[in-house]
TORMIZA-659320 format. One record per residue (C-alpha): residue number from 1; chain; x, z, y. Coordinates in Angstrom, 2 decimals, padded with zeros to 5 digits. Example, Ala and Ser with C-alpha at 12.3 -4.5 7.8 and 13.67 -1.06 7.14 Angstrom:
2
> 1|A|012.30|007.80|-004.50
> 2|A|013.67|007.14|-001.06
***
This chain:
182
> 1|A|-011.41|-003.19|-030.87
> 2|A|-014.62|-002.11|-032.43
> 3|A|-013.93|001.74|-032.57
> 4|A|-015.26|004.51|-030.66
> 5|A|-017.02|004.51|-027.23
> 6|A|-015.57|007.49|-025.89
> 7|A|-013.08|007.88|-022.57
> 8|A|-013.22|011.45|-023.30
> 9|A|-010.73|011.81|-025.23
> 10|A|-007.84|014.55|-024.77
> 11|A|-005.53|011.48|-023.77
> 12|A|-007.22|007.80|-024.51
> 13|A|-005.21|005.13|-025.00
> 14|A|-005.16|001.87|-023.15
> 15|A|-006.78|000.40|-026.23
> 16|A|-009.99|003.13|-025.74
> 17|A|-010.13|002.91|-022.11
> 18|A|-010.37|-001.44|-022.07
> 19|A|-012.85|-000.88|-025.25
> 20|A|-014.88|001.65|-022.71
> 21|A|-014.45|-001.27|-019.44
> 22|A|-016.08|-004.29|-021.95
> 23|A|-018.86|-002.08|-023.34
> 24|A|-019.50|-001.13|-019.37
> 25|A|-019.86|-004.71|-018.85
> 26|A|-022.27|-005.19|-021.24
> 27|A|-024.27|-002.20|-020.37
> 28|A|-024.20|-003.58|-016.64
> 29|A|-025.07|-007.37|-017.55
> 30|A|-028.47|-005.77|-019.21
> 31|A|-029.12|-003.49|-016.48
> 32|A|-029.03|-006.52|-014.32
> 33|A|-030.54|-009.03|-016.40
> 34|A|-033.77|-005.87|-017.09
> 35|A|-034.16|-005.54|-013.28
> 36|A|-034.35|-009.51|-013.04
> 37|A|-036.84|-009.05|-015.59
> 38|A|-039.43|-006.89|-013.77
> 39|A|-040.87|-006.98|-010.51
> 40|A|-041.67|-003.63|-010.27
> 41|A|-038.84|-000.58|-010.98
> 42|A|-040.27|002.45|-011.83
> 43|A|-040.35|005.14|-009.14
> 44|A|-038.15|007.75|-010.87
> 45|A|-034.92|004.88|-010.64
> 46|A|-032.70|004.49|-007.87
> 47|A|-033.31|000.98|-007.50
> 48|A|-036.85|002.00|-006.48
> 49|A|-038.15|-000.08|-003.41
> 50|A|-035.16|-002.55|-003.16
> 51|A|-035.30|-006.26|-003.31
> 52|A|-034.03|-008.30|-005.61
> 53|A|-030.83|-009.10|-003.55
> 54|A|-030.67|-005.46|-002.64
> 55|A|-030.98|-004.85|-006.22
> 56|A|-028.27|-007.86|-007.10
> 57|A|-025.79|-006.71|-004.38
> 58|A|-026.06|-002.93|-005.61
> 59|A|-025.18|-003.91|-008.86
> 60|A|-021.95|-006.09|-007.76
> 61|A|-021.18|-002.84|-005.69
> 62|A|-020.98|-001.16|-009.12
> 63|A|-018.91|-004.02|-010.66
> 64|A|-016.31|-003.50|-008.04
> 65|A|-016.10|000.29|-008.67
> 66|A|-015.77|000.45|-012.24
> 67|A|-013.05|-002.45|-011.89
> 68|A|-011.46|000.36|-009.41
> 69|A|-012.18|003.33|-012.08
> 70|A|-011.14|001.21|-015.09
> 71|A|-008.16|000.01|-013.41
> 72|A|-006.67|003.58|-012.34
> 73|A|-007.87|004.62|-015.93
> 74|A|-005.85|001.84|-017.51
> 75|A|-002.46|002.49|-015.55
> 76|A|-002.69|006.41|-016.31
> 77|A|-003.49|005.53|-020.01
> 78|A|000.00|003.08|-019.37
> 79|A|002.21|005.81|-018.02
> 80|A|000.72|008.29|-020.18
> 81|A|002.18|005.49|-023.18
> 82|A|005.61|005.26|-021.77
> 83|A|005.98|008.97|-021.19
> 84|A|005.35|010.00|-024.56
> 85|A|007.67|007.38|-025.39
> 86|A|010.17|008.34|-023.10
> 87|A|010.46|011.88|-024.36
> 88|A|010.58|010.67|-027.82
> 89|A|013.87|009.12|-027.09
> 90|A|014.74|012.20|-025.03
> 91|A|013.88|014.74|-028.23
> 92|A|013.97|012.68|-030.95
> 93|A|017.98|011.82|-030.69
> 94|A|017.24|008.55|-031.43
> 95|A|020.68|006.56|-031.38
> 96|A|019.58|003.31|-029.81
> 97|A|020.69|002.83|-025.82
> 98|A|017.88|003.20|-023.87
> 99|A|017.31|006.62|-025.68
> 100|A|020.54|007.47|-024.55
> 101|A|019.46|006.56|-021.09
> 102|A|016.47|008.19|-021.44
> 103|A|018.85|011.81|-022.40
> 104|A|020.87|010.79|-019.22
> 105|A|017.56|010.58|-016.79
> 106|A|016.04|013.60|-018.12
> 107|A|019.22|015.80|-017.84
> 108|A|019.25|015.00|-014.49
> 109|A|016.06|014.97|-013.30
> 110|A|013.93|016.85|-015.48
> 111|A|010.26|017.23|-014.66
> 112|A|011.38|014.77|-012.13
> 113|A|011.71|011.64|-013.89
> 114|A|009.11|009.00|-011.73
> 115|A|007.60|006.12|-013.78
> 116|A|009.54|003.94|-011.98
> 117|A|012.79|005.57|-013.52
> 118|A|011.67|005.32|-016.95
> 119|A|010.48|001.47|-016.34
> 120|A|014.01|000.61|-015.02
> 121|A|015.67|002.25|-017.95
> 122|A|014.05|-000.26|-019.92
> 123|A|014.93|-003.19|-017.53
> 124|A|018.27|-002.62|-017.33
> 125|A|018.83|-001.54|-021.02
> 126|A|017.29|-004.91|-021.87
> 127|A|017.18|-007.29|-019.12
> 128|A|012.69|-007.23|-018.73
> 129|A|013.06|-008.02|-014.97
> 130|A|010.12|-009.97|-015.21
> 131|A|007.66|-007.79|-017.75
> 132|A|008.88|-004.66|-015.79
> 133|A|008.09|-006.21|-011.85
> 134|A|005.06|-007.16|-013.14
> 135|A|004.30|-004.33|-014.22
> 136|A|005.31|-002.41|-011.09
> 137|A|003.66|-004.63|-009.03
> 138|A|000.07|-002.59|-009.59
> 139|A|001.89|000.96|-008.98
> 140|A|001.14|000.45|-005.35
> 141|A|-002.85|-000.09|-006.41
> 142|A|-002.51|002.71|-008.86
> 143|A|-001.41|005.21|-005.75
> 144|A|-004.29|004.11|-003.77
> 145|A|-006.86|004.30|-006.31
> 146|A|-005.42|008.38|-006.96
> 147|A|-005.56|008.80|-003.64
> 148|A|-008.82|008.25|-003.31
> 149|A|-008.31|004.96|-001.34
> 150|A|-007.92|006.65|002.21
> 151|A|-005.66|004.39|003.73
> 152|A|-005.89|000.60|004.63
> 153|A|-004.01|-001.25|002.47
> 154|A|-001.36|-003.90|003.07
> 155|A|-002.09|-006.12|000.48
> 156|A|-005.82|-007.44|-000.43
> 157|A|-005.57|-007.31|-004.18
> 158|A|-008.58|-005.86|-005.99
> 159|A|-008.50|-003.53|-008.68
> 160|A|-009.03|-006.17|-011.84
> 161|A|-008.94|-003.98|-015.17
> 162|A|-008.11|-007.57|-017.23
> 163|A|-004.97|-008.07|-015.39
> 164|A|-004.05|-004.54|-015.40
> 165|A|-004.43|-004.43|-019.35
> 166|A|-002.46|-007.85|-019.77
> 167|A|000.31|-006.64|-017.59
> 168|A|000.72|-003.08|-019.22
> 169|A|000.45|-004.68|-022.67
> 170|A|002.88|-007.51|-022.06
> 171|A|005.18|-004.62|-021.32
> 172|A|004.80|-002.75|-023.85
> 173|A|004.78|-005.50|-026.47
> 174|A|008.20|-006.38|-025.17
> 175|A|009.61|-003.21|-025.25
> 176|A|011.80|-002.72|-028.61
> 177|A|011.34|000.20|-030.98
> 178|A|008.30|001.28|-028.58
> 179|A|007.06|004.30|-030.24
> 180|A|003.99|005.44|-027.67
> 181|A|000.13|005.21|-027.85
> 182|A|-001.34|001.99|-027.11
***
């Protein structure tokens, strides 16, 4: 994983976007270990006049929101994977089943097709009840995040960009004749 830096790509991968969450880590480890460093913070930053626990808690307050960015990152960069996957069975008249399926959904539904009707293609086609409920399992984080958080949610789970990325690439690892971005 030692490519480029850049999120800003037309459509980044999962690959790009955990690349972008580890070198953010880094980047946030040395802004925390240079304001350890020095006593006094220079006038013109915005950690001017705080303490070093102010300083300390600010900087877990910026943890905890690029976990939330780089987890809602991550499960776009996911769907965006099994979408152009999806319509690759749908145009590409591929003969295997779950590109039939995947003709059968989009006939119906068109522009309607959820995520959640493309993931239980794949479960049913070939039995991933446990790779596919994992999965699912963060689509209810993913809304909130999107949402822009406004609601109290039910469940206490924190966005955590590692779990996201091992749940979205155990998927797609165990998906046969995957053909999408990762």
């Amino acid at each position: 994983m030692r490519g480029r830096i850049s999120v800003a790509l037309e459509r980044p991968g999962p690959t790009d976007v955990f690349l972008y969450f580890e070198r953010s880590l880094e980047a946030l480890d040395a802004l925390g270990d240079s304001l350890k460093a020095f006593a006094v913070v220079r006038e013109e930053s915005k950690f001017y006049g705080l303490t070093l626990k102010e300083r300390q808690a600010a900087l877990r307050d910026m943890r905890a929101e690029l976990d939330a960015e780089v987890s809602l990152a991550l499960m776009a960069s996911f769907e965006a994977a099994l979408r152009v996957d999806f319509l690759a069975g749908v145009y590409g008249r591929k003969r295997e089943a779950v590109s039939r399926d995947f003709r059968s959904l989009h006939s119906r539904l068109r522009e309607k097709v959820r995520l959640e009707d493309i993931l239980d293609a794949w479960k049913r086609r070939h039995g991933l009840v446990r790779k596919v409920g994992d999965f699912k399992e963060l689509l209810p984080l993913r809304a909130w995040l999107a949402h822009g958080r406004y609601w109290t949610r039910k469940d206490a789970r924190r966005a955590d960009p590692g779990s996201v990325w091992q749940r979205g690439r155990d998927l797609i690892n165990s998906l046969p004749g995957f053909t999408g971005p990762i």
